[in-house]
N, C-alpha and C positions, 0 to 999 in steps of 0.2 A: 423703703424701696430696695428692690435686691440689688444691688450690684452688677455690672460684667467686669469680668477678666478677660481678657486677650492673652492665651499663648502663641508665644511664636516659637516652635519648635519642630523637630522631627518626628517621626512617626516610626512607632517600635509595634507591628502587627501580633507581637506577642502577649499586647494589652498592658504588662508590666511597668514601661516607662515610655519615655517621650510626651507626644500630645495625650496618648490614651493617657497615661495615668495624670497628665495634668487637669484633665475635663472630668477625670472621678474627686481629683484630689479638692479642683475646686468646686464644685458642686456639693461634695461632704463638706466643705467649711462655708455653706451659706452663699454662697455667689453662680452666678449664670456664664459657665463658661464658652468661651468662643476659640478657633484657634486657625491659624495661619500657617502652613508645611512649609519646612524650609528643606526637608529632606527625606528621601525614603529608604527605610531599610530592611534588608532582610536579616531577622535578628529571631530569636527564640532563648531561653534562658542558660543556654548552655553559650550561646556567644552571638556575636553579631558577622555572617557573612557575605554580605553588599550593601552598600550604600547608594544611594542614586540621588546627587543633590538636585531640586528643583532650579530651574535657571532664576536667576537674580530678578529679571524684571516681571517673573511672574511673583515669585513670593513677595517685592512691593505692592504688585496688584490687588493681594490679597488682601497687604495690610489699610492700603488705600481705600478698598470697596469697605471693609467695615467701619472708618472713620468718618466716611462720606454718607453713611448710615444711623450708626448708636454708636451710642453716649459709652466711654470705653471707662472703668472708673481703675484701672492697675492692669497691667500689661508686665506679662513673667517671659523671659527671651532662656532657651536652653541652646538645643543643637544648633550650630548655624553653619556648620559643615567647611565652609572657605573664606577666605579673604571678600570677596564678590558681593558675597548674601550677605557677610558681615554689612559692609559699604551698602547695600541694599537696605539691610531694615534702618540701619541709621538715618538713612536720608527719609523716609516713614514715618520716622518720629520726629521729624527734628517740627520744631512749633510745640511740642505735646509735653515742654519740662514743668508741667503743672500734674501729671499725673504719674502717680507709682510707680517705677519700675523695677525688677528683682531681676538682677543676672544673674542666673547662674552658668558661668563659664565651660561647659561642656565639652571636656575634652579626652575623654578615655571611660571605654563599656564598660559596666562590672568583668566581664570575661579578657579584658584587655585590650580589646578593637580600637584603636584611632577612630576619634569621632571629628576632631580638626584639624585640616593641613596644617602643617609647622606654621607656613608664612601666612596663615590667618590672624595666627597669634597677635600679632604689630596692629593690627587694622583694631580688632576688638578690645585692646589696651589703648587704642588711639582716640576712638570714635563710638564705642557701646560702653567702655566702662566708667567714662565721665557722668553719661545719663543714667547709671543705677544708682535708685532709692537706695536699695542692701544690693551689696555684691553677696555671694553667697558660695564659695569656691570650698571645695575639699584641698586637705594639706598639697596632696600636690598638683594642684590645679593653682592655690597661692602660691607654692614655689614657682610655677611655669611661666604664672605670669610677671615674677619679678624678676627671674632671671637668679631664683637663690637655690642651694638646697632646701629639702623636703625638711619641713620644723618637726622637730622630735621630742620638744619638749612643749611645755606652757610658753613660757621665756619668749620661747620661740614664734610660738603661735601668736603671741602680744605682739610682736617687734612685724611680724609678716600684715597683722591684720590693720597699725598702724600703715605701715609702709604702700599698703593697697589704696588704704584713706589718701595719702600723698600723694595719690598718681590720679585722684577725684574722684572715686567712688565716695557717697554722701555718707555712706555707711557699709559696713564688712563683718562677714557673718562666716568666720572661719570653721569649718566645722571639720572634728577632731577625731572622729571614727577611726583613720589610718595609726590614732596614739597606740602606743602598746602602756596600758594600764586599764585597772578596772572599769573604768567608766567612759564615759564618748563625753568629754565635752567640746562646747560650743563656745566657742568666743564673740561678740556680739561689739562691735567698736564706734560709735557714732562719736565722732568730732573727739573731745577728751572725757567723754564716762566709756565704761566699759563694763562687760556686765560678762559673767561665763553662767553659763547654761550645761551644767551636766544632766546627765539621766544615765541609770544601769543598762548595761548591755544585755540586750538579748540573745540564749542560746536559738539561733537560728540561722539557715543558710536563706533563708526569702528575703533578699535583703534588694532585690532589682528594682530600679528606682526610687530608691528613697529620697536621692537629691532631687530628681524631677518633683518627688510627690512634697517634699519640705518646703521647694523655691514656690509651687503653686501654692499651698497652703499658705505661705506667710503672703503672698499677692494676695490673695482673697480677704487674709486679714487687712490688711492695708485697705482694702477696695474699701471695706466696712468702716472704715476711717480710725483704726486702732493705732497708735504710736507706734513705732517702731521696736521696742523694747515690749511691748503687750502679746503685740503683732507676731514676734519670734516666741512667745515664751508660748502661744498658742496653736500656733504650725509646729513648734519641736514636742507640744506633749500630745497633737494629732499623729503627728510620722507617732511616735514610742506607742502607742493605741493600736495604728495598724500595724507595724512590727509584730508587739507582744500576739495578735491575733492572728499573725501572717500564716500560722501551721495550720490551721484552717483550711488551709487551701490545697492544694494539688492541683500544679500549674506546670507541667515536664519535672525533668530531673536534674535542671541545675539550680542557680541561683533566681527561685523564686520570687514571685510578684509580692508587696504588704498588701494588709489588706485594707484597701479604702473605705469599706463604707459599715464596717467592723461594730458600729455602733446600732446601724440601721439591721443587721442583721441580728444583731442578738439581740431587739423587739420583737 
């Protein structure tokens, strides 16, 4: 049986990231995606210039009317714009800690745009980051939410992805892109194994949304019922696929879409 995912995220009409590239992302890895707005933006690859959050009690309604319906098997949370919508999908889920959840903490555009009020921060450390299966935070999006500097090293990145785990995330999937060294890796922290996840960097500037399309992919794996450690090591060699194929494309002139379904084209 396939799968649904449930994103709950923003919408980037540039197709790059947000909902769009989570409904490509999971759709390529095998699963029937579904998705919930929690905000809408005007955005293109050069940067992001409005934002319009959905009011709170409509994006519960969304997430309401599809559980009132199908069978939801992993549910991935990115943009959630304020404090309000935070306290909105939480209360959404709350009954549902039997199924997946992948946060990815969504807080700054490739181009630099604030993607969450400051004072959101406190609600989504309070109330969404206990309920994720993997957190799933870029360096400093782990700094933001512990209140530390930006990890510069491995060392570092160990000590941030533990310290996420103690604030109850079930698992933490620190990812390492912002390192300055050859490679990007990943740090992956369930309870006390840890596992890093490198892969080579690619020459490329198509790099927009890769967290959205990594946090969907590793949902999807999980909907499939893959462990958590399979789960990542299969969503980070989907993102390096569409990466590596991302020049493919001509998508505007900044920071480029990957490309999602990378495989289905070159049949």
């Amino acid at each position: 049986m396939i799968p649904n995912v449930l994103s709950i995220a923003g919408s980037d009409p540039s197709g790059g990231a947000g909902v769009q590239a989570d409904i490509k992302a999971i759709s390529a890895n095998g699963a029937f995606a579904m998705a919930a707005i929690t905000a809408l933006t005007a955005q293109n690859t050069q940067g992001v210039t409005g934002i319009h959050p959905v009011p709170p009690a409509f994006v519960q309604a969304q997430i309401t009317a599809i559980f009132a319906d199908i069978r939801v098997d992993a549910i991935k949370i990115g943009m959630i714009a304020n404090a309000e919508i935070a306290a909105a999908v939480a209360d959404a889920l709350q009954g549902n800690s039997d199924i997946p959840i992948v946060l990815d903490p969504v807080m700054i555009a490739k181009g630099g745009a604030a993607l969450l009020e400051p004072e959101a921060v406190d609600t989504l450390r309070a109330s969404l980051l206990p309920m994720a299966t993997v957190l799933t935070p870029n360096l400093p999006e782990a700094a933001h939410l512990l209140g530390m500097a930006i990890a510069t090293t491995r060392d570092e990145m160990a000590a941030q992805g533990a310290a996420l785990c103690a604030l109850g995330a079930k698992a933490a999937l620190i990812k390492g892109g912002h390192l300055d060294e050859p490679h990007s890796p990943d740090y992956l922290v369930i309870t006390e194994a840890v596992t890093w996840c490198d892969a080579n960097r690619a020459d490329t500037s198509n790099t927009h949304g890769t967290g959205c399309t990594l946090s969907s992919a590793l949902a999807a794996q999980l909907a499939k019922g893959l462990p958590r450690a399979a789960a990542t090591a299969a969503a980070k060699s989907y993102v390096a696929q569409a990466i590596a194929h991302a020049d493919a494309l001509f998508v505007g002139t900044g920071h480029g879409p990957t490309h999602h379904f990378a495989s289905l084209y070159a049949q």
